[in-house]
C-alpha positions, 0 to 999 in steps of 0.5 A: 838853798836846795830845790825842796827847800825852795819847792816848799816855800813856794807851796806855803807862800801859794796855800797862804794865798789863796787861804787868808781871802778864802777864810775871810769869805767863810767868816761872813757866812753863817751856819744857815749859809753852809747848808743852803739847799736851792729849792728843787723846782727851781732845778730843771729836770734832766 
């Protein structure tokens, strides 16, 4: 097996990682969650 053979599995194997917890978590949120803006008196000003 040649090194870009192998480099590219890693990035698959890596990507899938990270991706199938990070699809699971996002199919619990609904569309209300995505766009959720924190009230601005609870953000202290700078």
């Amino acid at each position: 097996m040649d090194l870009a053979t192998t480099y590219l599995q890693s990035v698959i194997k890596k990507v899938t990682y990270y991706k199938e917890p990070g699809d699971k978590i996002f199919g619990q949120l609904s569309t209300a969650d995505f766009h959720f803006a924190p009230n601005k008196r609870v953000i202290p000003s700078l």
